[in-house]
FIBA-137231 format. One record per residue: residue in one letter; x, y, z of N, C-alpha, C in turn. Coordinates in steps of 0.2 Angstrom, whole numbers, padded with zeros to 4 digits, always signed. Example, Ala and Ser with C-alpha at 12.3 -4.5 7.8 and 13.67 -1.06 7.14 Angstrom:
residues 2
a+0066-0028+0039+0062-0022+0039+0066-0016+0039 s+0064-0011+0035+0068-0005+0036+0064+0000+0039 
end
This chain:
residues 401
x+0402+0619+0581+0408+0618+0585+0410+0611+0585 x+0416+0610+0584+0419+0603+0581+0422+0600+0588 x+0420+0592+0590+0422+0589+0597+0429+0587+0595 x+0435+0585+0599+0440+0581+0597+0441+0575+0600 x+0443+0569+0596+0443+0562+0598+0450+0563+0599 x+0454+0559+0605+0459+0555+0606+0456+0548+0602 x+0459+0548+0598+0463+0540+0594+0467+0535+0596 x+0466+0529+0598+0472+0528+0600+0474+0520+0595 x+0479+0520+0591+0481+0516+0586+0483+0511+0587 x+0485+0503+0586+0487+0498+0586+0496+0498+0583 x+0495+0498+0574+0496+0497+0572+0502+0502+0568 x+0499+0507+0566+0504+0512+0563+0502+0512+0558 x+0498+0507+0553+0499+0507+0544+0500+0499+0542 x+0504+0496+0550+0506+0489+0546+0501+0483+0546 x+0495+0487+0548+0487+0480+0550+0482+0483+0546 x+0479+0478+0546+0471+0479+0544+0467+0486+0548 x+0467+0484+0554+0464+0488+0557+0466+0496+0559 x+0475+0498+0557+0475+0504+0558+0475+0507+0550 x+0475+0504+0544+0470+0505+0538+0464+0508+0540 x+0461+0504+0544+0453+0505+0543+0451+0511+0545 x+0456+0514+0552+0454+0519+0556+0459+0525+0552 x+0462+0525+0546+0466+0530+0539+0458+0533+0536 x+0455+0526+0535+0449+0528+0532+0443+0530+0535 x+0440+0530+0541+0436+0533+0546+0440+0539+0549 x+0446+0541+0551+0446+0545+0551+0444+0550+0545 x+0445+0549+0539+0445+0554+0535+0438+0555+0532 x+0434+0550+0534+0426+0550+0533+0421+0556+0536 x+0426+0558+0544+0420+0561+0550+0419+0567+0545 x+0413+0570+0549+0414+0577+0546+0417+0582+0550 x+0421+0587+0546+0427+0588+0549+0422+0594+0553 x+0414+0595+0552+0413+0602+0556+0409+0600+0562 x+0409+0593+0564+0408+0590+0572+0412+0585+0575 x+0420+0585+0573+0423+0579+0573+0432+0583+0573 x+0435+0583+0578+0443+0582+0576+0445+0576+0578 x+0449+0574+0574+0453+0568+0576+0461+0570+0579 x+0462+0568+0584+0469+0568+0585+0470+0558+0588 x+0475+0558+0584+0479+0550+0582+0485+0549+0586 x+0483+0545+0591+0489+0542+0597+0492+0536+0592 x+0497+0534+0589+0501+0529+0586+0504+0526+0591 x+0504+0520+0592+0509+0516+0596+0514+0513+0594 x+0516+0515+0587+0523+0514+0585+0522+0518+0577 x+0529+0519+0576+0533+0522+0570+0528+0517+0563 x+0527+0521+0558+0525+0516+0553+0522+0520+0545 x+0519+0518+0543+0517+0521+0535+0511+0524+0538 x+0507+0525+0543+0504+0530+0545+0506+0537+0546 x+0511+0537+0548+0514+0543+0550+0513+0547+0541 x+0516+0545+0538+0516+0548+0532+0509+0550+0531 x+0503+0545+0532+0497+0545+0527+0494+0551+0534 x+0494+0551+0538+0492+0559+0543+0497+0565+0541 x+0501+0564+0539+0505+0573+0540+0504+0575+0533 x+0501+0570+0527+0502+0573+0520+0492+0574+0523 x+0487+0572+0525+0481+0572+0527+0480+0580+0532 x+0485+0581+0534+0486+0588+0538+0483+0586+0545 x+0483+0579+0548+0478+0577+0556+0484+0575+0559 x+0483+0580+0566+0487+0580+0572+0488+0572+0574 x+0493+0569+0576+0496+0563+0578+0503+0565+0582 x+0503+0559+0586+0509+0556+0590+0510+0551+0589 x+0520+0548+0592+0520+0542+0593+0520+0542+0598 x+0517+0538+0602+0519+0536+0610+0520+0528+0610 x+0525+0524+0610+0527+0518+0611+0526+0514+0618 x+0525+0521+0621+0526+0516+0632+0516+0513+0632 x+0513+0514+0625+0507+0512+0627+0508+0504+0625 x+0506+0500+0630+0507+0491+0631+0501+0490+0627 x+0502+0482+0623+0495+0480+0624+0496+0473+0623 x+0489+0472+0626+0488+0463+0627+0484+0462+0626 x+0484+0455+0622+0477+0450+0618+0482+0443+0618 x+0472+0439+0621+0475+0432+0622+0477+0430+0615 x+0482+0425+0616+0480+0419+0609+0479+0411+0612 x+0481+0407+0608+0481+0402+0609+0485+0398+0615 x+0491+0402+0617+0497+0399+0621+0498+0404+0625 x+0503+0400+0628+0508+0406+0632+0507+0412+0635 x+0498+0412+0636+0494+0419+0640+0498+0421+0646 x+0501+0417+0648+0504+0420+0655+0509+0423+0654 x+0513+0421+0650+0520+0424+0648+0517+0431+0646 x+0514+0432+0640+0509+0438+0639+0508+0445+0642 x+0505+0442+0648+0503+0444+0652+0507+0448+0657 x+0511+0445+0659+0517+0446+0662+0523+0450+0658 x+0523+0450+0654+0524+0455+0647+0522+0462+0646 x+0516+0460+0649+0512+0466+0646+0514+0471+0652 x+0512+0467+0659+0513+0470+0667+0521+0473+0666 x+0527+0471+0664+0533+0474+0660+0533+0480+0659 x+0528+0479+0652+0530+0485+0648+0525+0490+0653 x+0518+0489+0656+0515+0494+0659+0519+0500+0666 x+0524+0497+0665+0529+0503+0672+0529+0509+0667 x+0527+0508+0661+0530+0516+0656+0524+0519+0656 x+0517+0516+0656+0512+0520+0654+0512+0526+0659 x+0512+0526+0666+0511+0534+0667+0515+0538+0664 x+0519+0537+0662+0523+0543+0657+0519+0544+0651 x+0518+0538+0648+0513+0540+0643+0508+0543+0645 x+0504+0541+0647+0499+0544+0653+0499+0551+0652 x+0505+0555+0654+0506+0560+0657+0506+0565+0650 x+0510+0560+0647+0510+0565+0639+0503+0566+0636 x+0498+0561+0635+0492+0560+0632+0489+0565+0637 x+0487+0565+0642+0484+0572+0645+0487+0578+0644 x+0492+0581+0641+0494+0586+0640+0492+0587+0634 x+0492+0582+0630+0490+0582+0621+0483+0584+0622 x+0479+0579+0627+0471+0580+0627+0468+0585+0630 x+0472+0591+0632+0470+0596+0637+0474+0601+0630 x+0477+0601+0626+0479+0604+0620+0473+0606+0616 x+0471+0600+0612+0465+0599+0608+0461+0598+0612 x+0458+0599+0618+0450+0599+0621+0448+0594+0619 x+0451+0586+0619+0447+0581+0619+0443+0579+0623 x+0437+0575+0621+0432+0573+0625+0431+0566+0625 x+0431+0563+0621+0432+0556+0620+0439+0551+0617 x+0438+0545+0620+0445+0541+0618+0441+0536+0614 x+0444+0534+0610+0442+0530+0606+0448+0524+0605 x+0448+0517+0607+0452+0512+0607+0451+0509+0602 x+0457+0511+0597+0454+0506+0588+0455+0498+0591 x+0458+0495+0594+0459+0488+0594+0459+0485+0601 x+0456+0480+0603+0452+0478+0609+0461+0477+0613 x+0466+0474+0608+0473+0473+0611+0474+0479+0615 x+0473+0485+0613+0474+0492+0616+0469+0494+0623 x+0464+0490+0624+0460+0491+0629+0462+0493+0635 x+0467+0488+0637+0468+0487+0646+0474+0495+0647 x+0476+0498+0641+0480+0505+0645+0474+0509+0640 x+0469+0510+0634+0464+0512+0637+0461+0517+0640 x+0458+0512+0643+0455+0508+0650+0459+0518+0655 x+0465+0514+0656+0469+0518+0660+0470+0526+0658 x+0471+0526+0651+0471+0534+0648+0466+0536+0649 x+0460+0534+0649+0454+0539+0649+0451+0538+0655 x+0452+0534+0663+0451+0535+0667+0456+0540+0670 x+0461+0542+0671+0467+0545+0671+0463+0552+0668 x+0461+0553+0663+0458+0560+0656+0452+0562+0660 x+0450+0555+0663+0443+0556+0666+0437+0558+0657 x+0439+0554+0652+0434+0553+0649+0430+0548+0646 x+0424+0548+0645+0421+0541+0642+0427+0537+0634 x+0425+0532+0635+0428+0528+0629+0426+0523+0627 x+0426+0521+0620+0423+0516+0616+0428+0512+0613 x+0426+0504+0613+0432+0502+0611+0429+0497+0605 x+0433+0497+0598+0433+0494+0594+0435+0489+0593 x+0429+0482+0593+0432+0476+0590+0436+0473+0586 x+0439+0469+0584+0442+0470+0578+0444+0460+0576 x+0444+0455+0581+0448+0451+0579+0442+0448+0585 x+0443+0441+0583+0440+0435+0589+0444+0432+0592 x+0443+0433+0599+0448+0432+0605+0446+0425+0604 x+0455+0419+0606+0454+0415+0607+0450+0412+0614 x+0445+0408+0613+0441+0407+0621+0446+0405+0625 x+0447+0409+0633+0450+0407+0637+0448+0410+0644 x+0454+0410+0649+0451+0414+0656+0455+0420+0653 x+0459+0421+0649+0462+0426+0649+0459+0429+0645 x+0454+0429+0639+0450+0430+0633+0444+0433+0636 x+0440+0428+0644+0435+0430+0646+0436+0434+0649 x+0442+0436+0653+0443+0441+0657+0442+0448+0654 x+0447+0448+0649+0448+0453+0646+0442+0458+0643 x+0436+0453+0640+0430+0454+0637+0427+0456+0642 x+0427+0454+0646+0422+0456+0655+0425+0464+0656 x+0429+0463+0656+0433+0470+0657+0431+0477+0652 x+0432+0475+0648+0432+0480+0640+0421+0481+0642 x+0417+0476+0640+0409+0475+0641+0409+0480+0646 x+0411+0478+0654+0411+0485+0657+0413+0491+0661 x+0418+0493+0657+0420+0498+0657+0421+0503+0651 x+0419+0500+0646+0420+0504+0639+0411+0508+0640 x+0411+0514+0638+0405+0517+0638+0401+0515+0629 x+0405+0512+0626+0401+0508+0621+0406+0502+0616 x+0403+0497+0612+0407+0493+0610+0405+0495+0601 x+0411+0494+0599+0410+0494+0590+0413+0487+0587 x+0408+0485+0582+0412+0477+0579+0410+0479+0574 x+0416+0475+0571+0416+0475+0562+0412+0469+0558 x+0410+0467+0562+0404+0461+0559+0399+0458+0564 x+0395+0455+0563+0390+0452+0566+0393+0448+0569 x+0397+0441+0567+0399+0436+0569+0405+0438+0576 x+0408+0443+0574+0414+0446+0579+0409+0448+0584 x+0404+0450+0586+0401+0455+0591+0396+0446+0593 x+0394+0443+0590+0392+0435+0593+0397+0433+0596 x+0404+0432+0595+0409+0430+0596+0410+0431+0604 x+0412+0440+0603+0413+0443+0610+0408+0441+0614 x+0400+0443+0614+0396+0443+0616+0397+0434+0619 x+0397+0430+0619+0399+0424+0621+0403+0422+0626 x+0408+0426+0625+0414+0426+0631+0410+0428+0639 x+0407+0432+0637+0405+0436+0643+0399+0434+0647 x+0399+0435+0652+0396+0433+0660+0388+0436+0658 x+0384+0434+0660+0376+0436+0662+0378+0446+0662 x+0380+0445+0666+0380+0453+0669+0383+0456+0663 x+0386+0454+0661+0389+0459+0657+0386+0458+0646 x+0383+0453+0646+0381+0453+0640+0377+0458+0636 x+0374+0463+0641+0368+0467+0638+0374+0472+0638 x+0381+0473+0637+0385+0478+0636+0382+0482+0628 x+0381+0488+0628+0380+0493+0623+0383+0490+0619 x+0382+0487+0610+0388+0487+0605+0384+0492+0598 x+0386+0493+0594+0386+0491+0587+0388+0490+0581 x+0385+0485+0576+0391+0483+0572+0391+0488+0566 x+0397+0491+0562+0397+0494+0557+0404+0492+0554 x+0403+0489+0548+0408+0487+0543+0414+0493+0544 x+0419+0491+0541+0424+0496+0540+0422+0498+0533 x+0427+0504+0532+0426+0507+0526+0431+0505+0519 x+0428+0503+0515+0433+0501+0508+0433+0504+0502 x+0438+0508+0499+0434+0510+0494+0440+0508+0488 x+0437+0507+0481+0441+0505+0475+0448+0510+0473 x+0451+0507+0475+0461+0506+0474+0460+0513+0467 x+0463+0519+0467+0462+0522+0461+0465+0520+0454 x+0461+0522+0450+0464+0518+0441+0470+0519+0440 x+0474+0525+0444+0484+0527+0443+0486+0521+0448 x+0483+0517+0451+0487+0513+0456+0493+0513+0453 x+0501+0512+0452+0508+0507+0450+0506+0501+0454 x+0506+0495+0448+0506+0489+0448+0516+0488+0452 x+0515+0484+0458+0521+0483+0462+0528+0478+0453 x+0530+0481+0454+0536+0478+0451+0538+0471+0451 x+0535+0467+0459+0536+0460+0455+0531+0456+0452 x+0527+0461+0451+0519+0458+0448+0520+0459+0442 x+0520+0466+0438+0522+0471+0432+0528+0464+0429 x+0531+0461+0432+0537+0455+0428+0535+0450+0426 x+0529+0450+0425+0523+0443+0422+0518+0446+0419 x+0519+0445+0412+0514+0447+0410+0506+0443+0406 x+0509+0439+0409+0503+0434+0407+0500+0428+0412 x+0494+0426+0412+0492+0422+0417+0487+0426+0421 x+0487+0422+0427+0482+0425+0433+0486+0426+0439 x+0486+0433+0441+0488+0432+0448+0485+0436+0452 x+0486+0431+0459+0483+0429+0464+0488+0433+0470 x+0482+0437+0473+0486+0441+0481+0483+0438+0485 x+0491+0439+0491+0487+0437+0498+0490+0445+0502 x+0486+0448+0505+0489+0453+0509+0488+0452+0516 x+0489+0445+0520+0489+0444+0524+0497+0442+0529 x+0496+0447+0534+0501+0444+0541+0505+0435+0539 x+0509+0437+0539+0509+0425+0543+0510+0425+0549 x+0503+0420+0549+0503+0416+0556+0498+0410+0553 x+0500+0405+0557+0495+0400+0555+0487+0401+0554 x+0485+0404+0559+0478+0404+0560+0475+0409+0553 x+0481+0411+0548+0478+0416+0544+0480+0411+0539 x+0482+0404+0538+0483+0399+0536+0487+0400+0527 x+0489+0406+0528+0497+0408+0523+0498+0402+0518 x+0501+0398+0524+0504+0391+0520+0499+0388+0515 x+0493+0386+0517+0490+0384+0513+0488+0383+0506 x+0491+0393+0503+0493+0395+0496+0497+0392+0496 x+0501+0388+0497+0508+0385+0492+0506+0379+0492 x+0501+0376+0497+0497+0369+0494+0494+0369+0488 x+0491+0375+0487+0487+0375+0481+0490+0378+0475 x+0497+0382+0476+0501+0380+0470+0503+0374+0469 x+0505+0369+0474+0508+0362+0472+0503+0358+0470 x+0495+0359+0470+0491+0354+0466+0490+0358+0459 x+0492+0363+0459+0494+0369+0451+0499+0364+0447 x+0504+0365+0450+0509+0364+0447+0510+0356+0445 x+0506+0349+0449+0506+0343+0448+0501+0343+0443 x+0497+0347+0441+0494+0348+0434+0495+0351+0428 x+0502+0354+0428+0507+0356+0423+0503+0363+0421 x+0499+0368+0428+0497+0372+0426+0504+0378+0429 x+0506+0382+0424+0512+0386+0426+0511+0394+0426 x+0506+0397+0424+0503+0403+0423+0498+0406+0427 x+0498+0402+0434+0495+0406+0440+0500+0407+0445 x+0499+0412+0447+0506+0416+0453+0505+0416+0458 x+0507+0419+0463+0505+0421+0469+0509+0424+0472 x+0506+0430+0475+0511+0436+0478+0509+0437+0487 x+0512+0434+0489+0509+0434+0496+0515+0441+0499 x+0510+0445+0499+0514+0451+0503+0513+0449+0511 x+0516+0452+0515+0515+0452+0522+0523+0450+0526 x+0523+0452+0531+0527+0449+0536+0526+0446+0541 x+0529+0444+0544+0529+0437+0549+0524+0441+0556 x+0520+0438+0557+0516+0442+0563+0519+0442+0568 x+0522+0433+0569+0522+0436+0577+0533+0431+0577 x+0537+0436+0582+0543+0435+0583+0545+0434+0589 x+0552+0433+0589+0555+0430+0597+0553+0435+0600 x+0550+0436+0609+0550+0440+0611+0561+0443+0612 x+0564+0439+0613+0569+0439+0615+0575+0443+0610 x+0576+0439+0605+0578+0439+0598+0575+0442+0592 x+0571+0444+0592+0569+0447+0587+0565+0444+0582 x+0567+0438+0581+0568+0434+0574+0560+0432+0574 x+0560+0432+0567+0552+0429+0565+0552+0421+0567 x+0545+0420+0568+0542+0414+0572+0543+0408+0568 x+0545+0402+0568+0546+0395+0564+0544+0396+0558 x+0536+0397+0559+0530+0396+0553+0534+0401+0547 x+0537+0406+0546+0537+0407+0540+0542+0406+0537 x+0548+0403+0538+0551+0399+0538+0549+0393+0534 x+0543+0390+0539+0541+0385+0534+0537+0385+0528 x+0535+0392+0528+0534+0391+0521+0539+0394+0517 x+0543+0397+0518+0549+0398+0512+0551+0390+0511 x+0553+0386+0517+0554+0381+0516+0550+0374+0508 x+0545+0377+0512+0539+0373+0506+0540+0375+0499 x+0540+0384+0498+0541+0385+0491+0547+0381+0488 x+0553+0383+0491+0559+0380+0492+0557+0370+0489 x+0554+0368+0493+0554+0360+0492+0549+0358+0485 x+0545+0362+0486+0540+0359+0480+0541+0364+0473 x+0548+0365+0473+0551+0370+0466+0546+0373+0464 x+0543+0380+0469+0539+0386+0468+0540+0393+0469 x+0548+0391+0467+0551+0400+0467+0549+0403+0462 x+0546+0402+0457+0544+0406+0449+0537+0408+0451 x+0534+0403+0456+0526+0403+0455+0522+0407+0462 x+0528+0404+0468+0525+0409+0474+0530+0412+0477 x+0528+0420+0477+0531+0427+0478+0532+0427+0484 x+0536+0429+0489+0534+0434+0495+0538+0441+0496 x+0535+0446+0491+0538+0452+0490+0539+0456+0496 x+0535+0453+0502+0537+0456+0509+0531+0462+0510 x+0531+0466+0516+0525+0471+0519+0525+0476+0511 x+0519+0476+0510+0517+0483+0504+0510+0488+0508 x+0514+0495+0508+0514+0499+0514+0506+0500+0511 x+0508+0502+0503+0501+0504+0500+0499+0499+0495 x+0496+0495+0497+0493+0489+0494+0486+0489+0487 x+0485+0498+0486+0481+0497+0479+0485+0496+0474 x+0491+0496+0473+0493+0494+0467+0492+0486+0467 x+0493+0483+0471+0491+0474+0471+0484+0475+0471 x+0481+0478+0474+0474+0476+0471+0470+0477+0465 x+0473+0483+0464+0472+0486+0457+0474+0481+0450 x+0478+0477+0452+0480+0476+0445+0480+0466+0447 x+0480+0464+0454+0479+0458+0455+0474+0451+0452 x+0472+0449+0450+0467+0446+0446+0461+0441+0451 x+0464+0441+0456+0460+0438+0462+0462+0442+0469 x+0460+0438+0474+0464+0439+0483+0461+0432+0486 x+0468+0431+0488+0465+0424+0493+0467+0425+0499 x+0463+0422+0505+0464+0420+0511+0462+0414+0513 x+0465+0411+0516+0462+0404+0517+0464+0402+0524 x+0459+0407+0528+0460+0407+0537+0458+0399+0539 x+0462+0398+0544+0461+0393+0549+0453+0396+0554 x+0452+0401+0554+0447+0405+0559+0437+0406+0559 x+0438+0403+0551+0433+0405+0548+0428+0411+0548 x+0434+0415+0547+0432+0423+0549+0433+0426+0542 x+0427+0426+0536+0429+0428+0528+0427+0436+0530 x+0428+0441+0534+0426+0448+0533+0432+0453+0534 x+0439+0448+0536+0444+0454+0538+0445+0462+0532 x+0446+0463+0534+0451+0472+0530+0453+0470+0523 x+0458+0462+0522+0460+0459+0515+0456+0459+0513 x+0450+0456+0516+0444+0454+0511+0439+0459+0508 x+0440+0465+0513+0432+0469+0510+0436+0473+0502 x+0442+0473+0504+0447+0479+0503+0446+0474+0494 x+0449+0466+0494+0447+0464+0488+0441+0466+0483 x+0435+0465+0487+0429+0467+0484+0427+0473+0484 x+0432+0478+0487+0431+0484+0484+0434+0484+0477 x+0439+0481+0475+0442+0480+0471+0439+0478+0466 x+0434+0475+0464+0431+0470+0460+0434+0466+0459 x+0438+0461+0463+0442+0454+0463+0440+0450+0464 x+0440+0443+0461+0435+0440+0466+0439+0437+0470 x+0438+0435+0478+0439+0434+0484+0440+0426+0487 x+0444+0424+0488+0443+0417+0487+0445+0414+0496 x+0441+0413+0499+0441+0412+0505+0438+0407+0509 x+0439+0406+0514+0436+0400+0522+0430+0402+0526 x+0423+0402+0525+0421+0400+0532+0412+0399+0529 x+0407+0402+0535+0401+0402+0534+0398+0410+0532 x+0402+0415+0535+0398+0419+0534+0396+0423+0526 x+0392+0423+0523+0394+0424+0518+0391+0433+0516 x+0389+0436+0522+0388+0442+0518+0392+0445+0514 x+0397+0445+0515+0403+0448+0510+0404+0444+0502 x+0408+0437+0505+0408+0433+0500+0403+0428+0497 x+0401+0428+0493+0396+0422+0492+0400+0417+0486 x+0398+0409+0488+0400+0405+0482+0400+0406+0475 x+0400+0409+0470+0401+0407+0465+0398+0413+0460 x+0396+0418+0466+0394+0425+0463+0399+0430+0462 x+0404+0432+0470+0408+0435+0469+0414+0433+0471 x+0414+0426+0471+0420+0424+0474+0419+0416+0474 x+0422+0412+0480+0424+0407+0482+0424+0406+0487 x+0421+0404+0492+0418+0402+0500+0415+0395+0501 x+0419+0392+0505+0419+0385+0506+0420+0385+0515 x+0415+0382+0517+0416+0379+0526+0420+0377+0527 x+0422+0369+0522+0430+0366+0522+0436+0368+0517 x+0441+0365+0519+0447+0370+0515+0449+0361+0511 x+0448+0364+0504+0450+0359+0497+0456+0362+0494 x+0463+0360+0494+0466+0365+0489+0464+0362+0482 x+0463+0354+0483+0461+0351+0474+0453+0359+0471 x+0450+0359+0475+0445+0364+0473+0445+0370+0471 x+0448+0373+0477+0450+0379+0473+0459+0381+0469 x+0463+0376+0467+0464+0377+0462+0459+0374+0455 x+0455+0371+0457+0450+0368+0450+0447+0378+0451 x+0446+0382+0455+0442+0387+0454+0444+0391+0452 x+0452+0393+0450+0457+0398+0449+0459+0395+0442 x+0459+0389+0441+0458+0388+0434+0453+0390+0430 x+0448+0390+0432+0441+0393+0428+0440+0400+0428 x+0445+0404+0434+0444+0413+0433+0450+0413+0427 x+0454+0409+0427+0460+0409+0421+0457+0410+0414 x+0453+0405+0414+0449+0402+0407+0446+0407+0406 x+0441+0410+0410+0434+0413+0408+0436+0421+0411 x+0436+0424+0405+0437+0433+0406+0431+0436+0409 x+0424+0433+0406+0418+0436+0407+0416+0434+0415 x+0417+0427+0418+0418+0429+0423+0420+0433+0428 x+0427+0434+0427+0431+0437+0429+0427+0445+0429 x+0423+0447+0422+0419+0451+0422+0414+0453+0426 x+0409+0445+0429+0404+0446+0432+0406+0447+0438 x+0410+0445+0440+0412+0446+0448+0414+0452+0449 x+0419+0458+0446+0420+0464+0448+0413+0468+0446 x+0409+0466+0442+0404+0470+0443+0400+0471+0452 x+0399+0464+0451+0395+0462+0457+0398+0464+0464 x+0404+0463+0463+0412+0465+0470+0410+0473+0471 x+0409+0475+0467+0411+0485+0467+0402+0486+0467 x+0397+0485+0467+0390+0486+0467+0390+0483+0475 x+0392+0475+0478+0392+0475+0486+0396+0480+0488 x+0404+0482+0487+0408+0486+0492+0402+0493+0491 x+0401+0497+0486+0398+0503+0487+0393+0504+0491 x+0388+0496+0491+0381+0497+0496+0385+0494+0503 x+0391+0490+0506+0390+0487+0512+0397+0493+0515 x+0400+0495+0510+0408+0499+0513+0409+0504+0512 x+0404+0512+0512+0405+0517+0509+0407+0521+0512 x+0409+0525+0512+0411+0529+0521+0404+0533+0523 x+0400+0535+0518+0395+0539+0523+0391+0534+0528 x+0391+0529+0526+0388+0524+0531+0393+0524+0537 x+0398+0523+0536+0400+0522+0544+0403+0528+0545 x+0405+0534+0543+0404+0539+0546+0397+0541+0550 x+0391+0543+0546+0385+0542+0550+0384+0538+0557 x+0387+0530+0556+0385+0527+0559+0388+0529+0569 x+0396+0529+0565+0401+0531+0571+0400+0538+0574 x+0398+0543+0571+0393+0548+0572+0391+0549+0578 x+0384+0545+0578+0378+0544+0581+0381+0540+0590 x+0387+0537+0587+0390+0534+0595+0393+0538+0598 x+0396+0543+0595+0400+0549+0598+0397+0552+0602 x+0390+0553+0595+0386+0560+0602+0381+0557+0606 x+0379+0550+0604+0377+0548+0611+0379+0548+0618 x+0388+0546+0617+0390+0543+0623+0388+0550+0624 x+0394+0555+0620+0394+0562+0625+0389+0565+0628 x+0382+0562+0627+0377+0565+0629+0374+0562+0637 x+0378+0556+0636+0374+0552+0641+0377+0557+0648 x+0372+0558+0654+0374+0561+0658+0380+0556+0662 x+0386+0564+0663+0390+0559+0669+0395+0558+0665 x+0394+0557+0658+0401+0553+0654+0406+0558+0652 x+0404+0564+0650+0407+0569+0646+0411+0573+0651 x+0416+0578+0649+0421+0581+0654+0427+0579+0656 x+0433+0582+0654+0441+0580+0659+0438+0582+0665 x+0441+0576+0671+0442+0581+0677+0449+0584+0678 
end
């Protein structure tokens, strides 16, 4: 007899972590496991569920909130805004979950917690919420973690560092909160990837992807510093395809945020319209990783394990990126991982994957030997599993009222 999970999605297709949840859906096993997928907006998911044959909705009236840096009260207030829709949505998701016999809610992104929270108390079923991102510390960061710690019936993080992080934020009382950490799942881009069209227009050289959002903290800009110490060295045959959209826009207007601006500005000033790309959102990004010669990120956050990153070393790429953790990436084995951010450095290191093929060799062997042992799906479908049918077990939790 197979349980059904409510889903409930961030993203649509356009983030890491509603990727992630394309992939663990399709890992469970389908004879203990339905999925049915609440989308919070319109997106390249929609297509990758209906060609998959798995039940989904869009429901838009679901708000969400996560601190950042600034302006949490605007935020917040924002959020209280858009929450006047959730009992409608509300209303429609219990009608969906009394459909399919759901028994569980599952929150792919901690932004989604606070309506949640509300869908599955309303459903009257236990729910678990997935980490995914390090909240910036704050009152509004610690609240929200105090909140999620006790009332989620279990917590999921995608690294160890991320579940130290959370677990940080929070109060005495609530640190002993149930977690476990389980990688997301990655698996190598297939050999028919199509190479994207503006990459397929060079055929020679090295190039380099970024598949990250712009915002500062994902430090985007940074790549075009490190083409301009390229380029002062008369090296012309390293590229850069920095796919993504602007993360974050006027609430008002619409319009994307200063920051990317600034960097079109930059390629614009340091004459690097031949050398760096912004071919814009690519909905199915193995074609870039398939045929890409590297992946950089060079986060402000020093968080080297997002979704880009696993998804590169599933790829056999090497990985070139910020911080200390180095389970994924290591210096000089499968990638480039540095504490501090040198752009003199790592272009010195993008010149030597240029130069040297047999590196370039060692590293995808080594990339596709870790993605297989750390990102396989039966590891975290088993692992996801075993949290399902715990909570469902635990007395009290299980049952719509």
């Amino acid at each position: 007899m197979t349980t059904a999970i409510l889903f409930l999605d961030l993203e649509a297709g356009w983030g890491g972590s509603s990727r992630s949840l394309m992939n663990m859906v399709a890992a469970l096993d389908p004879t203990l496991w339905k999925p049915v997928v609440v989308l919070r907006k319109d997106g390249p998911a929609v297509a990758h569920y209906e060609a998959a044959g798995i039940d989904f909705v869009v429901e838009s009236d679901l708000p969400s909130f996560r601190p950042s840096e600034r302006k949490n009260l605007i935020s917040w207030l924002m959020y209280l805004w858009a929450a006047r829709k959730l009992p409608g949505a509300v209303g429609r998701l219990r009608a969906l979950a009394r459909k399919h016999d759901c028994r569980l809610v599952h929150v792919n992104h901690e932004s989604l917690a606070l309506a949640g929270r509300t869908v599955a108390r309303r459903l009257g079923l236990p729910w678990i919420c997935h980490i995914r991102t390090q909240l910036i510390p704050g009152i509004f960061a610690r609240r929200l973690a105090g909140t999620i710690a006790r009332e989620a019936g279990h917590l999921v993080f995608i690294s160890e560092p991320v579940e130290d992080h959370f677990r940080a934020l929070l109060s005495a009382r609530d640190a002993g909160a149930p977690g476990t950490v389980l990688y997301n799942i990655c698996l190598p881009p297939p050999a028919s990837s199509t190479e994207p069209d503006c990459m397929a227009a060079f055929k020679d050289g090295l190039k380099v992807i970024s598949l990250s959002n712009f915002s500062p903290n994902r430090g985007v800009d940074r790549v075009v510093e490190v083409a301009a110490v390229l380029k002062r060295r008369g090296i012309g045959d390293i590229r850069f395809f920095l796919f993504g959209r602007p993360a974050h826009r006027h609430p008002v207007t619409g319009k994307p945020a200063p920051y990317y601006q600034s960097i079109v500005d930059a390629i614009s000033e340091n004459g690097l319209e031949g050398t760096v790309m912004l071919p814009g959102h690519l909905a199915n990004p193995e074609g870039a990783l398939a045929h890409g010669d590297a992946l950089v990120k060079l986060t402000r956050q020093q968080n080297p394990w997002g979704r880009d990153i696993m998804e590169g070393i599933a790829a056999g790429i090497p990985v070139i990126t910020l911080g200390h953790f180095d389970r994924f990436v290591e210096m000089g084995r499968n990638g480039y991982l540095a504490a501090d951010y040198s752009a003199e450095d790592i272009a010195d290191f993008l010149i030597r994957l240029r130069a040297e093929p047999d590196l370039r060799e060692a590293f995808k062997r080594r990339n596709r030997e870790k993605a297989e042992m750390l990102f396989g799906p039966e590891r975290m479908a088993a692992g996801i599993g075993e949290v399902y049918a715990a909570l469902l077990d635990r007395p009290g939790r299980a049952g719509p009222r």
